[in-house]
C-alpha positions as CSV (number, residue, x, y, z in Angstrom):
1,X,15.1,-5.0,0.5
2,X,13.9,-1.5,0.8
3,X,11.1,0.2,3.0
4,X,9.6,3.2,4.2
5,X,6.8,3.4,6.6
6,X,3.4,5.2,5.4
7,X,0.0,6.5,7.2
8,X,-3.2,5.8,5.1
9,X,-4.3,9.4,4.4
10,X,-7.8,7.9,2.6
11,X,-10.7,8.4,4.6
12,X,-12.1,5.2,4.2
13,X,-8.7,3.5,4.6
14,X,-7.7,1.0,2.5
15,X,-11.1,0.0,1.2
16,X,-12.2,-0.8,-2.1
17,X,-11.0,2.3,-4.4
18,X,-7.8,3.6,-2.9
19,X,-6.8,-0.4,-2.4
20,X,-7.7,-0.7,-6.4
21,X,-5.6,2.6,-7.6
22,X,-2.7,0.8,-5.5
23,X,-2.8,-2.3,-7.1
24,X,-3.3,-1.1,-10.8
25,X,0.1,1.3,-9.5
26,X,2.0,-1.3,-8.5
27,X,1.2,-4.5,-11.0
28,X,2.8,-1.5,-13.3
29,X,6.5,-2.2,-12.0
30,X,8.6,-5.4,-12.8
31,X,9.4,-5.9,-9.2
32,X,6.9,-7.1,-6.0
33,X,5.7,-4.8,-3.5
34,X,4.4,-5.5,-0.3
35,X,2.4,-3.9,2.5
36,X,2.5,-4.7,6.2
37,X,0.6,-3.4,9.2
38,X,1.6,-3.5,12.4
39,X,4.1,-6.5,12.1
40,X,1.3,-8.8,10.4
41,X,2.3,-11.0,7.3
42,X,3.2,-9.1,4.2
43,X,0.7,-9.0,1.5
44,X,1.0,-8.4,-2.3
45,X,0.4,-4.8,-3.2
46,X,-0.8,-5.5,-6.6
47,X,-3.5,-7.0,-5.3
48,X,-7.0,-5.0,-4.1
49,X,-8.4,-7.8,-2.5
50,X,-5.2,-8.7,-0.2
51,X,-5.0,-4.7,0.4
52,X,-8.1,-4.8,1.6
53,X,-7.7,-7.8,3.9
54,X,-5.3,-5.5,6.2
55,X,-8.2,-4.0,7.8
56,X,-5.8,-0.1,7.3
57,X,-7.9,2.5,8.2
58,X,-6.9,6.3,8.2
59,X,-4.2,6.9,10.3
60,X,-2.7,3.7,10.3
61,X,1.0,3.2,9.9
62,X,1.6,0.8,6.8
63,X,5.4,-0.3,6.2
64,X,5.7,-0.8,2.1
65,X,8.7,-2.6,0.9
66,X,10.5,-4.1,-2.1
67,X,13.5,-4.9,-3.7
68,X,12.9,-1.5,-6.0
69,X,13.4,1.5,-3.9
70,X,11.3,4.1,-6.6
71,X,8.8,1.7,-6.4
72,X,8.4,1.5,-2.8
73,X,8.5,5.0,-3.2
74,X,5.2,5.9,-5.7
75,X,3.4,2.8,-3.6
76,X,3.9,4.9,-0.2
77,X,3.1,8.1,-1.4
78,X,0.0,6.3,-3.0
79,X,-0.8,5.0,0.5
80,X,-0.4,8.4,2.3
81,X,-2.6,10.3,-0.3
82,X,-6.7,10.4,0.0
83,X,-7.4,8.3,-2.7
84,X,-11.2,8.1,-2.2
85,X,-11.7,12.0,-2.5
C-alpha cells in the first residue's frame, strides 16, 4: 500500500466543500483511498461526510494511502491545496 503524508492547505480545513471536491476526485479512480489523522482509523476518501468526520483543520498533517500510487498522489495534492478559495 502506498502513502504520502499531506497538510490541509484549505482554510476552513476539511469542511464541507474541499471534503466534497475530494470525494467527487477520488470515487473517479477504480481503487480505494483513505485518509488518516494523527494515527486515527482510516476513513474512505470518496466520502464527504467521513472527510468531514476527521475534524482536519488547516495545518494538519493527513496521511493518504492506497493501493494506487497516482491516486494517492492527485488525493494529496487535493488535500494540500485551498479548496474553499
Amino acid at each position: 500500500m502506498s502513502s504520502k503524508s499531506a497538510v490541509v492547505g484549505s482554510a476552513v480545513g476539511l469542511h464541507a466543500r474541499p471534503a466534497a471536491i475530494i470525494s467527487e476526485a477520488a470515487a473517479e479512480f477504480d481503487s480505494d483511498v483513505f485518509l488518516t489523522v494523527d494515527g486515527g482509523d482510516p476513513v474512505d476518501a470518496s466520502s464527504a461526510l467521513m472527510i468531514m468526520t476527521l475534524g482536519a483543520g488547516k495545518g494538519v498533517t493527513v496521511e493518504v494511502s492506497g493501493e494506487d500510487q497516482a491516486a494517492v498522489d492527485a488525493i494529496a495534492a487535493l488535500v494540500e491545496q485551498d479548496l474553499d478559495a
